[in-house]
C-alpha positions in Angstrom: -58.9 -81.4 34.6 -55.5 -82.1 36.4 -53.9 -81.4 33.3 -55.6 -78.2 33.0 -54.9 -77.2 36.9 -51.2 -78.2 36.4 -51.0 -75.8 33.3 -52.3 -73.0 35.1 -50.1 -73.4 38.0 -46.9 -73.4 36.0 -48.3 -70.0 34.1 -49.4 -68.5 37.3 -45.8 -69.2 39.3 -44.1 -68.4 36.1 -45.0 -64.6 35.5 -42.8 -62.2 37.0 -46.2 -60.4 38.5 -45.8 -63.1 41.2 -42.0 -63.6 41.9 -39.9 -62.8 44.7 -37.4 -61.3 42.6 -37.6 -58.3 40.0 -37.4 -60.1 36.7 -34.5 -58.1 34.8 -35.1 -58.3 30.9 -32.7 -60.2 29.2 -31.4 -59.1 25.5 -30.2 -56.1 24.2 -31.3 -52.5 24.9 -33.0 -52.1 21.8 -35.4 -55.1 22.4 -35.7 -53.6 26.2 -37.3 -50.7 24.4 -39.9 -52.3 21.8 -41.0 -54.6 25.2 -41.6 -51.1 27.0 -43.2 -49.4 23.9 -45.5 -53.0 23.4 -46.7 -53.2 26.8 -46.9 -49.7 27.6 -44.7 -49.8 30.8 -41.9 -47.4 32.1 -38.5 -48.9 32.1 -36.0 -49.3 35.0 -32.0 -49.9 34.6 -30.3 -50.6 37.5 -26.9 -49.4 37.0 -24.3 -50.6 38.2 -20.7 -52.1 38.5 -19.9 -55.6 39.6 -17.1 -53.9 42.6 -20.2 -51.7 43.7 -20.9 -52.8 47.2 -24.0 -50.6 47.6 -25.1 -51.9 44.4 -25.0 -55.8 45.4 -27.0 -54.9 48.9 -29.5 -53.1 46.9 -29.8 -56.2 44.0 -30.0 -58.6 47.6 -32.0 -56.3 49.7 -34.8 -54.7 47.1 -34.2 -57.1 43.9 -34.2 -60.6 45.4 -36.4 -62.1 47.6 -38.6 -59.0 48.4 -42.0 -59.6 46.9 -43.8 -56.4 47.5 -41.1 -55.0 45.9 -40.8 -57.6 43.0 -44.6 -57.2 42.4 -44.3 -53.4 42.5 -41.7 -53.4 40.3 -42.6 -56.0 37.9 -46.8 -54.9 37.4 -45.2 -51.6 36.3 -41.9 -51.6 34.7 -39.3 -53.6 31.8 -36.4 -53.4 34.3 -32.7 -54.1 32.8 -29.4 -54.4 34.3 -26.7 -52.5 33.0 -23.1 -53.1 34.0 -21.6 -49.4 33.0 -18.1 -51.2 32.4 -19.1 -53.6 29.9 -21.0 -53.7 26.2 -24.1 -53.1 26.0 -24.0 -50.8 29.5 -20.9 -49.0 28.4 -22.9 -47.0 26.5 -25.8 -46.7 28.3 -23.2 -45.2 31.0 -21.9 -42.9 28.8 -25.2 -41.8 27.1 -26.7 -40.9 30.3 -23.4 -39.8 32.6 -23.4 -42.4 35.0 -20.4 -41.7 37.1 -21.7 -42.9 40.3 -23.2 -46.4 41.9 -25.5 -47.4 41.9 -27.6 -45.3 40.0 -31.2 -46.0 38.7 -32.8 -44.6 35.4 -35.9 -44.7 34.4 -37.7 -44.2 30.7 -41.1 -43.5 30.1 -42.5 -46.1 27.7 -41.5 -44.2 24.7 -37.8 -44.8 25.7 -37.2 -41.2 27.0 -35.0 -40.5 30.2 -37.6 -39.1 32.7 -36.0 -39.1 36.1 -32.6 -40.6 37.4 -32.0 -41.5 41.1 -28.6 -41.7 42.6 -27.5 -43.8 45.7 -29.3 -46.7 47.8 -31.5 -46.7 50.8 -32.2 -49.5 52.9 -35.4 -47.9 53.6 -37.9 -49.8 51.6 -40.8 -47.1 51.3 -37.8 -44.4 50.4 -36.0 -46.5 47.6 -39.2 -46.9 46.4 -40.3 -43.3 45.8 -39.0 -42.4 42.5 -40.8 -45.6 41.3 -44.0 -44.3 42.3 -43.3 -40.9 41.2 -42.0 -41.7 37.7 -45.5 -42.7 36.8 -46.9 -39.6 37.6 -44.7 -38.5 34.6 -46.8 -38.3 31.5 -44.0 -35.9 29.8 -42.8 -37.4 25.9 -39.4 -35.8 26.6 -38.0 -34.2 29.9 -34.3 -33.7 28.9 -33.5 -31.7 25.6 -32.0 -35.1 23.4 -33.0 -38.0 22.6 -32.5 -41.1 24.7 -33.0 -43.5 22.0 -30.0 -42.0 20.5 -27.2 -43.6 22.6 -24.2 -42.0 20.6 -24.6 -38.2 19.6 -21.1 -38.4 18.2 -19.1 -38.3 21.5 -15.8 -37.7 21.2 -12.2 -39.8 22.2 -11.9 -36.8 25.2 -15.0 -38.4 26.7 -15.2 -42.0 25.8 -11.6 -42.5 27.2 -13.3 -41.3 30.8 -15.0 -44.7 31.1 -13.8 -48.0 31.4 -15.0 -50.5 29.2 -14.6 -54.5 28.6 -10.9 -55.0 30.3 -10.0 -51.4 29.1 -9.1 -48.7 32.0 -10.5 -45.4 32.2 -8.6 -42.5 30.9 -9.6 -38.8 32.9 -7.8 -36.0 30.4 -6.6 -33.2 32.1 -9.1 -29.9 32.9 -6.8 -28.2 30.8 -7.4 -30.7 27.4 -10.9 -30.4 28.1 -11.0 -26.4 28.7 -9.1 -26.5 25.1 -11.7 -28.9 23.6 -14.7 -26.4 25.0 -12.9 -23.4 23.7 -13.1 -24.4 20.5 -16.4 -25.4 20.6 -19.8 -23.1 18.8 -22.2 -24.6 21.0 -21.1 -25.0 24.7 -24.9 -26.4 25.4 -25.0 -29.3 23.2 -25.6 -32.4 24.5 -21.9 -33.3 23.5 -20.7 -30.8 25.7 -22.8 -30.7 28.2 -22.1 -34.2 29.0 -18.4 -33.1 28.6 -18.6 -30.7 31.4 -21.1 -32.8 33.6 -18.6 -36.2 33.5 -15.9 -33.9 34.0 -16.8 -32.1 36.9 -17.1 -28.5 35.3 -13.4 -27.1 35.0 -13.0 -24.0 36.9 -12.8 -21.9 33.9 -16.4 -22.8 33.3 -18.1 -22.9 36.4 -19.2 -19.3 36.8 -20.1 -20.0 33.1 -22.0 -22.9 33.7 -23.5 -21.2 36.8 -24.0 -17.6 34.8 -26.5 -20.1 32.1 -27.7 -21.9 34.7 -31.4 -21.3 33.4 -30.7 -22.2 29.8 -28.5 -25.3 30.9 -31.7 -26.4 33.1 -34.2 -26.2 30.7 -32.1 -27.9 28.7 -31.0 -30.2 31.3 -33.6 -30.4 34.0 -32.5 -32.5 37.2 -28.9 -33.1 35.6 -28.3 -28.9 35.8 -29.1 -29.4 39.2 -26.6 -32.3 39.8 -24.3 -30.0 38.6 -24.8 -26.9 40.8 -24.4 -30.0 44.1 -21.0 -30.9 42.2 -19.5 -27.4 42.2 -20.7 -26.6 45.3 -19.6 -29.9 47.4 -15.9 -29.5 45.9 -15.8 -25.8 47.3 -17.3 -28.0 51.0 -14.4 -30.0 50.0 -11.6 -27.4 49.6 -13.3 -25.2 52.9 -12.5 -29.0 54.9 -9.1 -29.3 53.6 -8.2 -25.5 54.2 -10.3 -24.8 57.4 -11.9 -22.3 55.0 -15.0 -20.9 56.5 -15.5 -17.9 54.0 -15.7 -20.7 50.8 -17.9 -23.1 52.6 -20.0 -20.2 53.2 -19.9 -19.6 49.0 -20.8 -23.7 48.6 -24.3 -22.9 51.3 -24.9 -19.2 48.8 -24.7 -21.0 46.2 -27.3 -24.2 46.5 -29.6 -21.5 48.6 -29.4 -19.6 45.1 -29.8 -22.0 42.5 -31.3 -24.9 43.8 -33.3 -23.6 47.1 -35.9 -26.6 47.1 -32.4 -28.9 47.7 -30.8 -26.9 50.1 -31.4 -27.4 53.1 -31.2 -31.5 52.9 -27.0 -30.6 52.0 -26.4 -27.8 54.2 -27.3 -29.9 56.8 -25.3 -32.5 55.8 -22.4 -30.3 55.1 -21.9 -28.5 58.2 -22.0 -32.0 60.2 -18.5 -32.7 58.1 -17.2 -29.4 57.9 -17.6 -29.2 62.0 -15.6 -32.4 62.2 -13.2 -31.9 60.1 -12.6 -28.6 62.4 -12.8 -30.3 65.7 -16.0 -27.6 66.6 -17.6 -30.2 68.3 -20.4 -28.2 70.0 -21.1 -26.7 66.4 -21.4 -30.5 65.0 -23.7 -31.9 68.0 -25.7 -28.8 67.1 -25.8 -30.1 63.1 -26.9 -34.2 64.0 -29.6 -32.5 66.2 -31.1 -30.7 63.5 -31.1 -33.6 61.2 -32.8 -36.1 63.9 -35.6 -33.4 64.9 -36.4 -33.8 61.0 -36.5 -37.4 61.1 -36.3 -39.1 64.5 -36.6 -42.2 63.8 -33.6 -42.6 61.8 -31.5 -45.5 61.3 -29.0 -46.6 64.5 -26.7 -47.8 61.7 -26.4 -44.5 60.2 -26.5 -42.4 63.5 -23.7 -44.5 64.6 -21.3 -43.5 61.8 -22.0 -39.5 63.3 -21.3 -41.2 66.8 -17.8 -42.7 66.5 -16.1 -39.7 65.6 -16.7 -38.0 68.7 -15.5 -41.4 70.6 -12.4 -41.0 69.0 -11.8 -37.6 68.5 -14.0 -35.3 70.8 -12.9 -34.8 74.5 -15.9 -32.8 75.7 -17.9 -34.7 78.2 -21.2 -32.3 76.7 -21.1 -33.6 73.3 -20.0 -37.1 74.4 -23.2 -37.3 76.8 -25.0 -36.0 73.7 -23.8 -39.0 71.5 -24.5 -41.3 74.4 -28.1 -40.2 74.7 -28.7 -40.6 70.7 -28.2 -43.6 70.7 -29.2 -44.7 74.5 -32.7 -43.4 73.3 -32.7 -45.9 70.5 -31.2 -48.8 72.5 -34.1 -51.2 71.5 -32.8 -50.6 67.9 -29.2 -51.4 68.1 -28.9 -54.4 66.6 -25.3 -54.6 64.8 -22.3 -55.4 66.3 -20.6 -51.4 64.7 -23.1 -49.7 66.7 -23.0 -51.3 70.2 -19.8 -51.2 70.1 -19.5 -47.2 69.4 -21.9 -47.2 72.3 -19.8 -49.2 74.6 -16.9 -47.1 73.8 -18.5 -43.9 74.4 -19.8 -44.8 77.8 -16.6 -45.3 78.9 -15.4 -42.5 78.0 -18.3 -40.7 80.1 -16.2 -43.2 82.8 -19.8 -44.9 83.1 -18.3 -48.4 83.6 -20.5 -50.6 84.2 -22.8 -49.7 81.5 -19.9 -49.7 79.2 -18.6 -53.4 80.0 -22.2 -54.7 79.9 -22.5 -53.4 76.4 -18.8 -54.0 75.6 -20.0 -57.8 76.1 -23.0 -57.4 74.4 -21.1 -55.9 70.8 -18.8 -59.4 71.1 -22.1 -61.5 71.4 -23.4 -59.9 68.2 -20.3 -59.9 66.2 -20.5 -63.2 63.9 -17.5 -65.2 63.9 -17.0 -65.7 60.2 -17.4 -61.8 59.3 -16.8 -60.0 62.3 -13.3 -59.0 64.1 -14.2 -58.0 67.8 -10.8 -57.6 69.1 -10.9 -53.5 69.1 -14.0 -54.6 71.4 -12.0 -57.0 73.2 -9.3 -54.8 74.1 -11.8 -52.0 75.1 -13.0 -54.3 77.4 -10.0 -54.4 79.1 -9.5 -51.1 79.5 -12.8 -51.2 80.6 -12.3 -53.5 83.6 -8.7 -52.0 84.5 -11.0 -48.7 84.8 -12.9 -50.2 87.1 -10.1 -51.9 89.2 -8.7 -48.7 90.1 -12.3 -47.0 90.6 -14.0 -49.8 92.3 -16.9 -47.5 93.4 -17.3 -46.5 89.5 -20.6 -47.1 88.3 
């Protein structure tokens, strides 16, 4: 009987069902798929690159040490880890245009790419999301090739875009690639599609991408869509650069046009830069109140990235007191040395001193000693105090 219990403890401890950690398959990609196909799960790659910091706090935050995501995860998916600069993820990069980190694939169990989600979120119900709402998929295909079919013949132009074992990426010029396309029959083949998607749809063929834009997505489903945010963030890009309302106002047309469902999610998030970047301060306030009426209960962390702008570039008291109160009415939440800190700084620059050197302290006391540099704090705090010196009735 003891030898029986000690068996089924080992078995019980030793399935992945019942780790802390999501249990990555090893092998190759091939036996990844006949594990998927056997046991009738989805698959998940977690895509990634070993200088990806986002990547590493998503494998420590969600991969290790989390068991309701580990049993989530592991009761309902193969999951493998691809490193998209090195054999066997090379290709697995290149095969499904993985450009940015980290990004997360997922297969349904017949080894066909259903869904792809970009980005990390510390937000454990958001990250996992797409998990749940890949196995609502019941599709056999979703984009028009075959994902078992990792190399459709690309050619030296787009293989030399990645980086591989040791060997340095290689971006041709838009005019080699506007070349290659010209010459091609087919400008929707996977070939060239992928061509176009990696390399972020030369300018002669934008308004021809956009012009298809129904055939591509049918074709292409969510990736189309990718494409339309691409074009349209590099003309938010060029507006920043050239204080160019008139083409950020093409970049809004455009996603409102093609892609309305996602619209309103990146012109949100668009005007808050394209304010900054033009000093209309009011106009920018305006923007992060919009986005925390949609969710108020958003992350201190990420507020305070929104906040310290207007510390150190914004010189109206309106839109400082604004900034103040965003994240005065989270106080409870701030946490982090970044954030109290940004709140520290902007209180004294509403000349509320008091507050400000209480809070100045209170940023050094949460700043670790063997990752954390407080001496911008430090030296605030002096300012803060010499303030106070020559104000002595300042409060």
């Amino acid at each position: 009987m003891k030898i029986l219990l000690f068996t089924l403890f080992i078995v019980w401890f030793s399935h992945p069902v019942f780790s802390q950690n999501v249990y990555f398959t090893p092998g190759t990609w091939e036996e990844v798929l006949q594990k998927a196909k056997v046991e009738n799960k989805y698959i998940m790659v977690d895509a990634f690159t070993d200088w990806c910091g986002p990547c590493k706090r998503m494998d420590a935050e969600m991969f290790q040490n989390n068991v309701a995501v580990a049993d989530f995860v592991n009761a309902n998916f193969v999951s493998f880890k691809a490193d998209c600069e090195k054999t066997p993820g090379v290709a697995i990069a290149m095969k499904f245009k993985v450009i940015s980190y980290p990004t997360l694939l997922f297969f349904n169990p017949q080894g066909q790419l259903i869904f792809r989600s970009l980005g990390y979120t510390a937000d454990q119900q958001v990250f996992l999301e797409p998990f749940r709402n890949v196995l609502t998929i019941k599709d056999q295909k979703v984009f028009g090739y075959d994902s078992k079919v990792l190399d459709p013949g690309f050619p030296a132009i787009y293989t030399d875009a990645f980086k591989k074992d040791g060997v340095g990426a290689k971006r041709h010029t838009a005019d080699e690639v506007v070349q290659y396309l010209d010459a091609q029959k087919d400008k929707f083949s996977e070939v060239n599609w992928a061509l176009l998607y990696v390399y972020s749809f030369p300018l002669k063929y934008e308004q021809f991408f956009l012009d298809n834009f129904a055939k591509y997505k049918s074709h292409y489903q969510s990736e189309a869509s990718d494409g339309v945010k691409r074009i349209a963030a590099r003309h938010v890009n060029a507006s920043m650069k050239n204080k160019d309302e008139k083409e950020f106002d093409l970049a809004v047309a455009m996603v409102q046009q093609y892609i309305p469902e996602q619209a309103d999610e990146l012109i949100i998030g668009w005007k808050i830069n394209f304010y900054k970047s033009n000093g209309q301060w009011q106009k920018y306030a305006d923007a992060i109140d919009v986005e925390l009426k949609k969710d108020p209960n958003v992350d201190v962390d990420y507020l305070n990235q929104f906040c310290w702008p207007i510390y150190e570039h914004c010189d109206d008291p309106a839109v400082v007191n604004r900034a103040i109160e965003w994240l005065g009415s989270r106080s409870s939440k701030m946490k982090g040395y970044e954030v109290i800190d940004t709140y520290a700084a902007l209180l004294y620059k509403a000349n509320r001193l008091d507050e400000a050197e209480t809070y100045a302290l209170k940023a050094i006391a949460a700043c670790p000693p063997t990752d954390c540099d407080p001496t911008g704090t430090n030296e605030l705090l002096v300012k803060i105090r010499a303030a106070k010196t020559k104000s002595p009735g300042n409060n």
